[in-house]
C-alpha positions as CSV (number, residue, x, y, z in Angstrom):
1,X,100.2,130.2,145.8
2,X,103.3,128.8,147.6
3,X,106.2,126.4,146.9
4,X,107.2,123.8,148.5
5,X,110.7,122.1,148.5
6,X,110.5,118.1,149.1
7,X,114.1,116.2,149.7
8,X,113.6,112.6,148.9
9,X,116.7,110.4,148.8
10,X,118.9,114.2,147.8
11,X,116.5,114.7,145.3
12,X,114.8,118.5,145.4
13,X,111.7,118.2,143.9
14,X,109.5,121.6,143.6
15,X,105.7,121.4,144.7
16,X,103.3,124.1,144.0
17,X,100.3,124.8,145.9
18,X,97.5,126.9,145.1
19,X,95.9,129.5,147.9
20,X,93.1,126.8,148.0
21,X,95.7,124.3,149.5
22,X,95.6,121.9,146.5
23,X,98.4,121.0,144.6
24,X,98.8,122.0,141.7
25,X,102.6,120.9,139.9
26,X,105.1,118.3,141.2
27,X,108.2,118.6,139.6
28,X,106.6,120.9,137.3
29,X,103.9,118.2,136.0
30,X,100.5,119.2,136.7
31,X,98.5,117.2,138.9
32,X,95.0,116.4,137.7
33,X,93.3,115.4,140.8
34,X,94.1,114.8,144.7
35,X,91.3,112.8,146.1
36,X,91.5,111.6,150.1
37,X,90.7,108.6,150.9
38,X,90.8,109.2,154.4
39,X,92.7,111.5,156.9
40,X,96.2,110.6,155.4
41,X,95.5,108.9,152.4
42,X,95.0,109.9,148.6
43,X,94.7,109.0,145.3
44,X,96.9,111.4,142.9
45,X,96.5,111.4,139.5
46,X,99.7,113.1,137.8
47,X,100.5,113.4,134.3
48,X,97.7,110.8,133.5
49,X,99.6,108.5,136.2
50,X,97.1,107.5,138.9
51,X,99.2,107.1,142.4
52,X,98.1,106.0,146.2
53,X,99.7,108.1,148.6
54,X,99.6,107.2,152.4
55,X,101.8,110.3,154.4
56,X,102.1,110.2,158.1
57,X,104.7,113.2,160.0
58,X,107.4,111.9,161.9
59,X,110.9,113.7,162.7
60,X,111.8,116.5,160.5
61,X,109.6,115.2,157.4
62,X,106.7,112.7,156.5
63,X,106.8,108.8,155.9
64,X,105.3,108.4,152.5
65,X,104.3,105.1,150.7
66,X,103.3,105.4,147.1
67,X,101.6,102.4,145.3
68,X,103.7,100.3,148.2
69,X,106.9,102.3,148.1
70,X,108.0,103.8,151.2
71,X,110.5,107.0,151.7
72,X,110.8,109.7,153.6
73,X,110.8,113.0,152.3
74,X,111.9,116.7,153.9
75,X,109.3,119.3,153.3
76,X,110.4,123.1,153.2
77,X,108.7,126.1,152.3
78,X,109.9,128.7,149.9
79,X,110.6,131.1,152.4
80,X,112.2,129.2,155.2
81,X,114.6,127.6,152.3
82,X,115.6,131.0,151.6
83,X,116.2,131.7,154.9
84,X,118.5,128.9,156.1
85,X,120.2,129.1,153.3
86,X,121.3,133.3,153.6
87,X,121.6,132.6,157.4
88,X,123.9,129.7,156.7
89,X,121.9,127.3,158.9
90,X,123.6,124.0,157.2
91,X,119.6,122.2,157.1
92,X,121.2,118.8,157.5
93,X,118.4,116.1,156.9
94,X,118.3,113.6,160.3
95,X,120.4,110.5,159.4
96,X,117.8,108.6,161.3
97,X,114.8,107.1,159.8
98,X,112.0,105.9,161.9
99,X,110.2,103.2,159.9
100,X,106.3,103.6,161.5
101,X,103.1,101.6,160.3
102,X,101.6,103.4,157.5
103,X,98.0,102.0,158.9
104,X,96.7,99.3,161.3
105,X,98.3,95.6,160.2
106,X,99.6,92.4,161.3
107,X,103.1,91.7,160.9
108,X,103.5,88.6,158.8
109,X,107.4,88.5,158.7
110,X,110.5,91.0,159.7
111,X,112.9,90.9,156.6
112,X,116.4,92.1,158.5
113,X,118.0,91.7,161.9
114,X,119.8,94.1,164.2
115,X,122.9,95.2,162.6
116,X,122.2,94.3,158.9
117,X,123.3,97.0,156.0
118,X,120.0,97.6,154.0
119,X,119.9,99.7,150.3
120,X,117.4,101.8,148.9
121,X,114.6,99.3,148.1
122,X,115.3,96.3,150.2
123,X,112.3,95.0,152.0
124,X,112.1,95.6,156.2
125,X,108.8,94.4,156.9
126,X,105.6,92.5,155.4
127,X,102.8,94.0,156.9
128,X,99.0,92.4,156.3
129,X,95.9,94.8,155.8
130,X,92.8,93.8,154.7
131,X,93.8,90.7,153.2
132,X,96.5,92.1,151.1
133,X,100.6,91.9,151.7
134,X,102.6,95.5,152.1
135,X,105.6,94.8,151.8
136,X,107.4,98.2,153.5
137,X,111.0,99.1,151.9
138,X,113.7,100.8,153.3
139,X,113.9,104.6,151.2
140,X,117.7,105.1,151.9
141,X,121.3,102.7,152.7
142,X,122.2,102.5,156.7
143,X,122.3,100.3,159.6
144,X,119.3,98.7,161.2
145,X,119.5,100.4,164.9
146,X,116.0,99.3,166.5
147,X,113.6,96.4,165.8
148,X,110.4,97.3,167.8
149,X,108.3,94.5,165.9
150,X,108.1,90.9,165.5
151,X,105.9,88.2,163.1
152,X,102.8,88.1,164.4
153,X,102.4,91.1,165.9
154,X,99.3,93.7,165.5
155,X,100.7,97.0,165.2
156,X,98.7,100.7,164.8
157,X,99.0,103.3,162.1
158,X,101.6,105.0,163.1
159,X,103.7,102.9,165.7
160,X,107.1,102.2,165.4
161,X,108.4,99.1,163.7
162,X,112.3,99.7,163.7
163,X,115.0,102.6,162.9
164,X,117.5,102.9,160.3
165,X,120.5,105.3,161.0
């Protein structure tokens, strides 16, 4: 069994995992059932709540969108938490967040410019998939650095639609 720590937005929330690799609490709640979907997404069902998770790696973390939600979260085992912290390593999380496509889509419309402040929930980007609108949110406050995208566009899972610093 090991334990994960998983920053999202400041917030240290404590993930258990058994020796079998499935997850077994999240913020102590026990999680019934982690089914893939495919190679990066799930459906989670915790504390009788049913979730979608999509997570992709990027810089020092994974881009996560949860029943259309979108952060980004740190993970950090047990034992390398422990370690920064008596070797005084000061961990800081990248002020950087690279906004990528959390699967293959068209862009239907880019909701801020170069230069605009965005919040913790404010839309970036509508993204179409299969017929349906994803509407991809920003998961922390900062300045709009990079627009790689524009309407109309077909973008990857994966690729790069803009950074927030």
């Amino acid at each position: 069994m090991a334990t994960y720590t998983v920053t999202v937005d400041g917030r240290m929330i404590a993930v258990r995992v058994g020796n079998d690799g499935t997850i077994e609490t999240v913020d102590g709640k026990a999680v019934a059932a982690v089914s893939a979907i495919d190679g990066h997404s799930f459906s989670v069902l915790v504390d009788r709540t049913p979730f979608r998770v999509c997570a992709m790696p990027v810089d020092k973390g994974y881009q996560v969108v949860i029943d259309g939600r979108h952060i980004v979260a740190s993970v950090e085992s047990e034992r390398a938490r422990l370690l920064r912290t008596q070797l005084g390593d000061s961990g800081q999380i990248s002020h950087r967040d690279e906004i990528r496509a959390p699967m293959p889509a068209l862009v239907v419309r880019v909701e801020v410019e170069m230069g605009d402040h965005v919040n913790p929930g404010q839309g970036l980007v509508v993204l179409e998939a299969m017929k349906m609108e994803n509407e991809v949110k920003s998961s922390r406050a900062g300045i709009v650095k990079e627009i790689r995208i524009a309407a109309g566009k077909t973008v990857e899972k994966s690729e790069l639609l803009l950074v927030i610093e």
